[in-house]
Every structure is written in C-alpha cells, then in structure tokens.
C-alpha positions in Angstrom: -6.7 29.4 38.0 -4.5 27.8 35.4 -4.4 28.9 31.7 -5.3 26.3 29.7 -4.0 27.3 26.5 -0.8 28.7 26.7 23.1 35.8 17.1 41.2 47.3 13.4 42.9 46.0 11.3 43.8 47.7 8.0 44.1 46.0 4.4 45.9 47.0 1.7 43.8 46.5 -1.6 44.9 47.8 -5.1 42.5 48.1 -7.6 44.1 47.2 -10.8 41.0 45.4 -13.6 38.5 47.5 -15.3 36.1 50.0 -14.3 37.7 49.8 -11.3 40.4 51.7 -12.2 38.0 54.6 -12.0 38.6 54.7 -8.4 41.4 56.2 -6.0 40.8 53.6 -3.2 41.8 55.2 -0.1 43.7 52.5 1.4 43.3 53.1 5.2 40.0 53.3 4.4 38.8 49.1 3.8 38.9 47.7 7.0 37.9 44.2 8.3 34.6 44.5 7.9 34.7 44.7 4.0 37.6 42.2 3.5 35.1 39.6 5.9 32.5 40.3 3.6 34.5 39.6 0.1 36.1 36.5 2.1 32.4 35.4 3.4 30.9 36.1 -0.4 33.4 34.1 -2.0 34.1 31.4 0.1 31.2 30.5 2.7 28.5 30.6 0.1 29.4 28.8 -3.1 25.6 27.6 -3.8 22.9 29.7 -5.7 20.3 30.5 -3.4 17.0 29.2 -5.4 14.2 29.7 -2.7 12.1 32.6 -2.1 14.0 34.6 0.7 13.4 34.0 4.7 12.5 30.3 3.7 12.5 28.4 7.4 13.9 25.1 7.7 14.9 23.0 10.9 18.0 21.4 13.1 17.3 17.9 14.9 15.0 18.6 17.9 16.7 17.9 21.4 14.3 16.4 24.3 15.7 18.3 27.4 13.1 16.8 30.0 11.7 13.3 29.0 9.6 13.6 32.0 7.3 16.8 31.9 8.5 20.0 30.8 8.4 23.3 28.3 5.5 24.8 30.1 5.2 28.3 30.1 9.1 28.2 29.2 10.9 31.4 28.8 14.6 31.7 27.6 17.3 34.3 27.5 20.9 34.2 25.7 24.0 33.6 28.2 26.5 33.8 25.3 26.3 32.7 21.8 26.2 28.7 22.5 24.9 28.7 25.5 21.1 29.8 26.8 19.4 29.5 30.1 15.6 28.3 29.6 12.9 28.1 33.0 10.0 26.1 32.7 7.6 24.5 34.5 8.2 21.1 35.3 6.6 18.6 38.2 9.0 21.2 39.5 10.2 24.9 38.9 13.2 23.6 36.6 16.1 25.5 34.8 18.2 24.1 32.6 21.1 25.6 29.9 21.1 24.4 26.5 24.2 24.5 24.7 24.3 25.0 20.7 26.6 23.5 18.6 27.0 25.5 15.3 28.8 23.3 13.2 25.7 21.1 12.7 22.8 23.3 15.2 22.2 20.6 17.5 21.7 21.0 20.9 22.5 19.4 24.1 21.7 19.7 27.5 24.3 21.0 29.4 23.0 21.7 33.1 19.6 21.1 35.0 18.8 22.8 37.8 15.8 22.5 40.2 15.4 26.5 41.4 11.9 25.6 43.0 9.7 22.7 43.9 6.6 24.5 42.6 8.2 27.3 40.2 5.7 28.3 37.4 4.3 31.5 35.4 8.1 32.9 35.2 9.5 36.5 34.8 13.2 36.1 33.3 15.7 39.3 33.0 19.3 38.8 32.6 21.1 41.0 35.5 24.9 40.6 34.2 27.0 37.7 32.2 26.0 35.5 35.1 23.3 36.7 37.4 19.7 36.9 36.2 16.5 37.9 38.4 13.3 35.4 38.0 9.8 36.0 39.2 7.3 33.0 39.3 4.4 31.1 41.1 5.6 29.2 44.0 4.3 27.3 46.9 0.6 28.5 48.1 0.6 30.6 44.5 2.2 33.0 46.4 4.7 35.6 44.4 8.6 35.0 44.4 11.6 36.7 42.9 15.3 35.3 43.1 18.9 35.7 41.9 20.4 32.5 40.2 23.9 32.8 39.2 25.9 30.5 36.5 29.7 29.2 36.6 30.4 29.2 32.9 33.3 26.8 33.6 31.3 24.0 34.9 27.7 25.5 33.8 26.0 25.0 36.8 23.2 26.8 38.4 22.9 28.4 42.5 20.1 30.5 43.9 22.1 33.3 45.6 18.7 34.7 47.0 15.2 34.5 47.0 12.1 36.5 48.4 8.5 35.9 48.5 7.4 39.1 47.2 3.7 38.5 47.1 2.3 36.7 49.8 -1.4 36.2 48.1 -1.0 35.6 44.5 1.8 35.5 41.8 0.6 34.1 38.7 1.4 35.5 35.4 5.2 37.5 35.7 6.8 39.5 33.5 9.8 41.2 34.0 11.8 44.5 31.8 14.6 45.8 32.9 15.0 49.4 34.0 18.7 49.9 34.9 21.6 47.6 36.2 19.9 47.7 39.7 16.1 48.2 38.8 13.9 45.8 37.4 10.0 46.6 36.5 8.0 43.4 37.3 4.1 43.0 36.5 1.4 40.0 37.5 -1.9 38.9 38.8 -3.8 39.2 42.0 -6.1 36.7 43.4 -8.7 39.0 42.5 -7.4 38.9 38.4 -6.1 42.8 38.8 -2.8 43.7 37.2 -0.1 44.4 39.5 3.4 46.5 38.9 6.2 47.5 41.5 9.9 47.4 41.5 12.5 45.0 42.4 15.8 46.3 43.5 19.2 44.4 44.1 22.4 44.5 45.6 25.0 43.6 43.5 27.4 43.3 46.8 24.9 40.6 48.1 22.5 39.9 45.8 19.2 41.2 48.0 16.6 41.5 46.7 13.6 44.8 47.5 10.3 45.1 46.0 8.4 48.2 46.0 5.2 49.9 46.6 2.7 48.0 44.1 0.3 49.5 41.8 -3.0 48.4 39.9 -2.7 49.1 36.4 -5.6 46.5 35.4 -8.4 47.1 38.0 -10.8 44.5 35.6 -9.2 41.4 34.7 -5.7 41.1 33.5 -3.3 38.2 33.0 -0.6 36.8 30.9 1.2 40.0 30.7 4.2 40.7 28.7 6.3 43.6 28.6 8.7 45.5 26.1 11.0 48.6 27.4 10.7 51.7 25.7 12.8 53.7 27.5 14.0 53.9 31.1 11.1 55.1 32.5 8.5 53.8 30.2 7.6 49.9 29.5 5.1 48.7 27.5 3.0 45.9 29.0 0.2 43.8 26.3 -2.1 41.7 28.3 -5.3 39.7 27.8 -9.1 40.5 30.0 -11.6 38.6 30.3 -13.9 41.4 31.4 -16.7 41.6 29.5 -15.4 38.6 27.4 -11.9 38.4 25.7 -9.9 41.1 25.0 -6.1 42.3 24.4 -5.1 45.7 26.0 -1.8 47.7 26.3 -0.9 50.3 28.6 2.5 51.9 29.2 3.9 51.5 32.9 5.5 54.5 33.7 8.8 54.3 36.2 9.3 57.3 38.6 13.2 56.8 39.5 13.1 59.4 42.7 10.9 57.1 44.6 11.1 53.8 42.4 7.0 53.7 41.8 4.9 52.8 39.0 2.0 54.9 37.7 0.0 55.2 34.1 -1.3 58.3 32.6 -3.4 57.0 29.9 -6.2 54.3 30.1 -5.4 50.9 28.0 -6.2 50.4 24.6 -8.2 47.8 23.5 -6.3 46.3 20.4 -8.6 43.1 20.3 -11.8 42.2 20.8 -13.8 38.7 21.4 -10.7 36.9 21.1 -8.3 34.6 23.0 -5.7 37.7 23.0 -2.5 35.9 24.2 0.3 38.2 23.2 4.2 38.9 22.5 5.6 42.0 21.6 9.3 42.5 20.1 10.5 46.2 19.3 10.6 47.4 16.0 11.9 51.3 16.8 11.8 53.9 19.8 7.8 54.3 18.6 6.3 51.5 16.9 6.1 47.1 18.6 5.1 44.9 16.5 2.2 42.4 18.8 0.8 38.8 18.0 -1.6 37.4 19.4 -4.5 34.5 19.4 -7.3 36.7 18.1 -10.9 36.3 16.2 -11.7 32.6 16.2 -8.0 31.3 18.1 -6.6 32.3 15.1 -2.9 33.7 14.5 -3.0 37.9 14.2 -0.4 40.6 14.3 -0.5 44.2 14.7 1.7 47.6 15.2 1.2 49.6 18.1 2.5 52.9 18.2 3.3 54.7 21.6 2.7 58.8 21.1 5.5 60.2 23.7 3.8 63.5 24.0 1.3 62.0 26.1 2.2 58.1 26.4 -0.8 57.4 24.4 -1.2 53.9 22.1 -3.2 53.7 18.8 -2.5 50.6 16.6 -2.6 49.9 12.5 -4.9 47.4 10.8 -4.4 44.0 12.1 -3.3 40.8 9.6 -4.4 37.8 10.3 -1.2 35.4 9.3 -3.2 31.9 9.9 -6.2 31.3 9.5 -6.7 28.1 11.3 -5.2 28.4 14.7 -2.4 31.0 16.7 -1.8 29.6 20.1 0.4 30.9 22.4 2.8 33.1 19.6 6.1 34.5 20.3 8.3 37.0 18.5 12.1 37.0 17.4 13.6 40.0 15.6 15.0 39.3 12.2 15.6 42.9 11.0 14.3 46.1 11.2 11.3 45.0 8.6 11.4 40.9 9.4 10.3 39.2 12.1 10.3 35.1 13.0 7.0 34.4 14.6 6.5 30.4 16.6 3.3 29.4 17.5 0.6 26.4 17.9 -1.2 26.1 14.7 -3.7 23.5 13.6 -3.5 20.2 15.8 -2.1 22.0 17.7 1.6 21.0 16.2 4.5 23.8 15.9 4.7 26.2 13.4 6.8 29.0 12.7 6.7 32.1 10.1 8.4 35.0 9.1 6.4 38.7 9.4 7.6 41.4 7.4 6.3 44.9 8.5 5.9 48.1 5.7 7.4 51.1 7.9 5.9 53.2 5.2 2.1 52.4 6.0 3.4 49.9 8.8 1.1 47.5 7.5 2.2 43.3 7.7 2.6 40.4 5.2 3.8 36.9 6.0 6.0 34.1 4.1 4.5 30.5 3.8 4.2 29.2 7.2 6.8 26.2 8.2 5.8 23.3 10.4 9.1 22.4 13.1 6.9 20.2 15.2 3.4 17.6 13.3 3.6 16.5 16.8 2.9 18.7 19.5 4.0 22.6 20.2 2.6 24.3 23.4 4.1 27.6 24.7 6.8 28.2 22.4 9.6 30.4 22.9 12.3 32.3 20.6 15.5 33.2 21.1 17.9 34.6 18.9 21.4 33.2 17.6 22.4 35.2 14.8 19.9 36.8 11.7 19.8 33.4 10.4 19.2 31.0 13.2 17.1 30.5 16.8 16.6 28.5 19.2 12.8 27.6 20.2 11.7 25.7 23.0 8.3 24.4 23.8 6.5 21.7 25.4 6.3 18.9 22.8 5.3 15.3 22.0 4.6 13.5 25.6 4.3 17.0 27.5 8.3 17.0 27.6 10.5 20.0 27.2 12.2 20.1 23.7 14.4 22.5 22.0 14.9 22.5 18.1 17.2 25.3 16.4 15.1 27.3 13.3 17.1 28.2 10.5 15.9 31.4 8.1 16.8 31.8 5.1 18.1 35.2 4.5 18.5 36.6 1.0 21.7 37.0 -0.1 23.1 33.7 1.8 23.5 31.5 -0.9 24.6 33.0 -3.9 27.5 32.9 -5.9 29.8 35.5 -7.1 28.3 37.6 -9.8 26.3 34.7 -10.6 22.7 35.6 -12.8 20.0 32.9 -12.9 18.9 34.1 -15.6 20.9 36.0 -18.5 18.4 37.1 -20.5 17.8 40.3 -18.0 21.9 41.5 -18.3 21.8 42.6 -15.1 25.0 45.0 -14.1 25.6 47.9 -11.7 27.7 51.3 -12.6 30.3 52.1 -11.2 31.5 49.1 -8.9 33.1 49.8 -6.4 31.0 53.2 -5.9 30.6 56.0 -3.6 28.0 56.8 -3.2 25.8 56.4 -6.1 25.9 53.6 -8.8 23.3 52.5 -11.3 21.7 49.7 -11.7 20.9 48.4 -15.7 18.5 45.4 -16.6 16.8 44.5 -19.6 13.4 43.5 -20.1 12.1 41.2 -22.5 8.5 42.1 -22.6 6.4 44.1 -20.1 6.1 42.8 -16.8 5.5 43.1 -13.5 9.6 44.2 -11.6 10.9 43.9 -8.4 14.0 45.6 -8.0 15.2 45.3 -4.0 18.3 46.0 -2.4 20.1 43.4 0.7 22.8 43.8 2.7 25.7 40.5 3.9 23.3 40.1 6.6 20.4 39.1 4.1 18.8 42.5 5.7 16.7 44.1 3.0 17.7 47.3 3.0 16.0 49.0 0.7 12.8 48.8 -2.7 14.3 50.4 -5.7 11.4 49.3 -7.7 8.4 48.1 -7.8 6.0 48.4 -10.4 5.2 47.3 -13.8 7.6 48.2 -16.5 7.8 48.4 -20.6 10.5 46.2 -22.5 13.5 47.5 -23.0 16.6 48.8 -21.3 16.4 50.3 -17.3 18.6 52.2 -15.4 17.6 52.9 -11.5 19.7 54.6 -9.2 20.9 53.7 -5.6 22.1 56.6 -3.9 23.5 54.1 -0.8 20.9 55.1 1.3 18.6 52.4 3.1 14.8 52.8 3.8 14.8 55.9 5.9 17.3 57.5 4.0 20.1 56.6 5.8 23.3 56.1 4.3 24.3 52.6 4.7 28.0 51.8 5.6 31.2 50.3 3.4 30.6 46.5 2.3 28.8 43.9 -0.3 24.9 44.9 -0.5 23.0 42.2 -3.1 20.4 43.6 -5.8 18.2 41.2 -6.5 15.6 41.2 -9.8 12.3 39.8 -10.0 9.9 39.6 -12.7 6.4 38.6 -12.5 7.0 37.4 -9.0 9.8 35.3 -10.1 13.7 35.7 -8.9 15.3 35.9 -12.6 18.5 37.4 -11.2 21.3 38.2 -8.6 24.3 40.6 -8.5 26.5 42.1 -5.8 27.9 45.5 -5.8 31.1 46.6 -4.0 29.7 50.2 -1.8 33.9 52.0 -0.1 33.9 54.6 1.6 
C-alpha cells in the first residue's frame, strides 16, 4: 500500500532632547538587546513597508536531486545554515542543504545514501550531530538508525541501524521524550496504529525498541506527532474505516517501564475527507492541525488537550482554500501566526500564513502565495528565523527541490518615525515609557480603526483597538502588557493605524525598564 497523495554588555545612554527629559534612565539598566533594536530600526530597515503584513514572497529554488526525489521528505535544523532533509529517492537518500543568507539561496552541500529502499521516514534530532530515523526498508519491514554529521566536512555515517519491525513499517513518526527516549508510531500490515519506544546508547549508539501497543485498532496511517509534555504526545492520523476520517489521540509514555498506553478513545476531528494532517504547537493546551479535508480541500483547526483526563475537543474548523489542500505542513511564525505549504490547485505549491484568535481560538488566513506553478508534492517547513524557511518538496520532473519562503513581518520595513499618512498625527506619550504611554490619533471622519501593537520581531503583540470610531481626537492606552496580559520586556514595539482596512500610519515607541 503506497499513498498516492502525499531562525552582557552594558550601554551608556543619556537622554538629553525633549520629553525625554522626563525620564531618569537607569543606565545599567539598557542592555544589548535595546541598543540592537535602535541599531536594527535605524539602519537595517530604511524602506517603508507598504504591503499588508506577513506578505510571502520567494528565494531561487535549488534542484537537490535531478533524478527522483522530495518524496515524503522530512527536514530538521542542524544549525542556522545548515539542515538535514530525508526523502525518498530510487533510494532512501539524505542530503544537507546549506542556506546562504546574504541572498537565501541554497546549495547542496552533502548526499548521503542511508538506505537502498528508505521511505515513510520518522526524523528526531538526538544532539548537534546525531539524529534517530525510522522508515520503510527492504521487505517493508520497520527500521530505526543513528546517522551522525561531521560539521567540518558535512558528511553523513550510519553509526547503527536495527530492523525494528520485521512485518510492516510504513508511515513513521517520531517525538522525542528525553535525551535517551524516543516515542515512535506507524502502521501494521493489517492498517493498525502502532507505538513503542526506542532507546539509545549514547556510549555506542544502540539502538532498543520496546513493547508495542495498538493505539488504532481500525485503520490508521500517515501519523504525525506533536509532544506535550514528557509523558504525553499528541499523534493526528487519517482512517479509512468506515470512509475518510482524521482522528487524534494522546499516547501516553510510562517512564518506569518505557510503555505506551491511551486513556481516552480518539476524536474524530474530520469526517468524509482525505484527512492528511500536520500539527505545530501553539501553547501547553491548544495545536493548531491542517489537513486535506471536505472535497481535498485545505482546512485548519485547534485541538485542545484537557490534562485532567487527556481528553481532545476541537474549535470550528476554517477552510483556507477552497480548491485544493494536499499534503499541508505547518511552521510556527508566532504565538498567533503560522506559515502553512501545501499542494493547491494543479497541484503546484502554495504557501499561506494562518493567524489563530486565542481569545475564541478561531482562524483567518492572508492571500495565499504560489512558490511553485509547476509542481509541489509533500512539502515540508522548516524554520530559519520569524521571517524566513526553508521548504522542500518533490517538484517539477518528480525531483527534490528546496526554495527559501520569505514572510513579511510587520514592522520590517519601516522607517524611523516615518507616517504614511499625516493626516491621522499619530504620536505616543511619554516615549521612552514605563510602563504605560498613550497613544493619540486623529480621525478625519468616522471610520472603521485598527489600532495593533508589534514587537522588532514583527510579532503582533497585542489589539488596542478595534472598532468603529467618531471623528475627532483618540487617546488609547498601552499598559506594556501583550495578549495575555503579560508584561512584555525593554525594546522598540511598532503601533500601527489602520482605517477602513487601510494602513494610514506607522510609529515606534521606545518601552526601558
């Protein structure tokens, strides 16, 4: 069975101009992180940021197998130029991809042949230079081994391997418990869903596998897996029992003797649908989930994991495309933002940006952004910085490409006090402050305002306002505390006004503490 579809020092700063005067700066007290800020404000971004924010644009793809590859790929970060990325080939092939960030191209650096028939691959990185792999191998039986990397000629050796399942081993997924401990999960020739434990040796690099345990006794594959905590792992999977459907189920770790159990039954999150998933964290409680849903097309949801009695219920779902969602995979932006790559229509590559609402947790989308009008099969994510990752798939001629996706983050862009539009007089009170300031505009007529907070980063930290407003004069007041009324730390955080949907104006604030 084969699926067909699949990034202390102290300053000395002496306020000396205007308001702030006001201010006793406490000298010890601005350390690098604000000076970076001011240096990265004024210097790095001299050019007014005129698009909507997390706009997505593109680097130059990079064809790393011209021959057949980007299958079922799956990635992980070594360091931040360099990322190791498994994929099914005419072989089980590895290869490291290095990132240059003056321009974000990307070259091959290493490839590595880990198995002649290597496919359906678990990934989890061990240390700086180990990582543990599950995958398919020869007879479809299960095997798990330890590749290790020389960062100072890049290449790639199997320290171990061990065939862990001698019936069946399609569709891996790995988590990682501890430095030791690995949770790994996949299919039986009979379709059930499988968990155990793989132990190493950091001495020799062995490799153990404990007793296994049927968590899907119907008809589960294409798992994937998210940790919660060291003992409990959440694990998304479609069934084909009784037609598609998307389930979730937490796998729950006993450490004394290393075995896997649940305590709740699986909850069906989608129904009659093609429910391949991904899952990426978005607290202790709450995973944000795409998946291929209602008619292939591309759906999100939140599932929230009760820790009283490892329970899941889930929010409405949102359907982000309405033509096509193959194969999706998540990257974390932020806490509210999340980069989403997937096949859409023709099945070329397309990627978009997710923003979840932790206030009803409910989920919006930006204007998806075509990367491949080719071909993008099984695409994968992996993170750079906030503003930049790296996505492989399998691409025009069935080869393996790689091409780095750039997001626009609010903030990035814009020049120092600079307003877009005067008419609004925009301006803060007190600047520097600590810890409250208010924030004046002017409006011309009634409208509709947006008044939102962003940190460096181009993190939106939190919604002052938003609501329609009379002419006049407005004061609103930030009290320096972020969405879950948190205080937020020293540094430059942006407020941004727009009216009637339309960014009239930009100002930064100065927030010491």
């Amino acid at each position: 069975m084969k699926k067909e579809k699949m990034l202390k020092r102290n300053f000395q700063i002496r306020p000396t101009f205007g308001r702030i005067n006001q201010f006793r700066l406490d000298k010890k007290k601005i350390n690098i992180t604000v000076m970076a800020a001011l240096i990265l404000t004024i210097f790095l971004f001299p050019q007014i940021c005129m698009g909507d924010p997390y706009d997505i644009t593109m680097g130059t793809p990079h064809e790393y197998d011209e021959e057949k590859g980007g299958r079922n790929n799956i990635m992980s970060k070594i360091d931040d130029f360099h990322y190791l990325c498994l994929y099914a080939g005419y072989t089980g092939m590895a290869v490291i991809l290095t990132i240059d960030s003056d321009d974000w191209s990307i070259t091959t650096e290493t490839s590595y042949q880990y198995d002649e028939d290597g496919d359906y691959m678990g990934l989890s990185r061990v240390d700086t230079t180990h990582y543990l792999i599950t995958y398919c191998g020869d007879d479809e039986a299960a095997y798990a081994s330890v590749i290790s990397i020389d960062p100072t000629d890049w290449s790639i050796t199997t320290e171990t391997a061990i065939m862990y399942d001698d019936e069946f081993g399609y569709y891996n997924a790995l988590s990682k418990i501890d430095d030791t401990h690995y949770l790994g999960v996949h299919n039986m020739w009979d379709v059930t869903g499988r968990a155990g434990v793989f132990t190493i040796d950091p001495d020799n690099w062995s490799i153990t596998y404990g007793t296994e345990y049927i968590f899907e006794s119907e008809h589960g594959y294409d798992f994937m897996l998210s940790r919660i905590d060291d003992t409990h792992h959440l694990c998304v999977y479609p069934s084909q029992y009784g037609g598609y459907i998307g389930r979730a189920v937490i796998l729950i770790v006993d450490s004394n003797n290393w075995t896997v159990n649940t305590v709740v039954e699986p909850l069906t999150f989608a129904t009659n649908c093609d429910a391949y998933s991904f899952l990426s964290r978005i607290d202790d409680t709450h995973f944000l989930c795409a998946y291929q849903g209602p008619d292939s097309d591309g759906w999100a949801v939140i599932l929230t994991v009760n820790t009283n009695d490892w329970s899941i219920s889930m929010e409405t779902p949102f359907e982000y495309d309405e033509q096509l969602g193959g194969e999706p995979n998540l990257s974390k932006i932020d806490s509210t933002h999340f980069l989403c790559a997937y096949k859409g229509v023709d099945a070329d590559g397309y990627a978009v940006v997710l923003t979840v609402d932790p206030v009803d947790w409910s989920i919006s989308s930006e204007t998806p952004f075509e990367f491949d009008e080719m071909r993008a099969d099984y695409p994968y994510l992996c993170k750079i910085d906030d503003a930049h990752y790296l996505c492989s798939y399998e691409g025009p001629g069935h080869d393996g490409w790689a091409v780095v996706l750039n997001v626009e983050l609010p903030g990035v862009g814009i020049a120092d006090d600079e307003i877009i539009s005067n008419i609004f007089k925009l301006s803060n009170f007190p600047n520097p402050f600590n810890p409250f300031t208010t924030i004046q505009y002017s409006i011309p007529r009634e409208s509709k305002v947006e008044l939102k907070i962003y940190n460096i980063r181009g993190q939106k930290v939190k919604t002052l306002v938003h609501s329609d407003l009379v002419e006049g004069n407005h004061n609103t007041l930030w009290d320096g505390r972020d969405y879950n009324q948190q205080p937020v730390g020293s540094g430059i955080y942006f407020y941004k006004l727009k009216v009637n949907g339309k960014l009239e104006a930009v100002k930064k604030c100065l927030l010491l503490k």
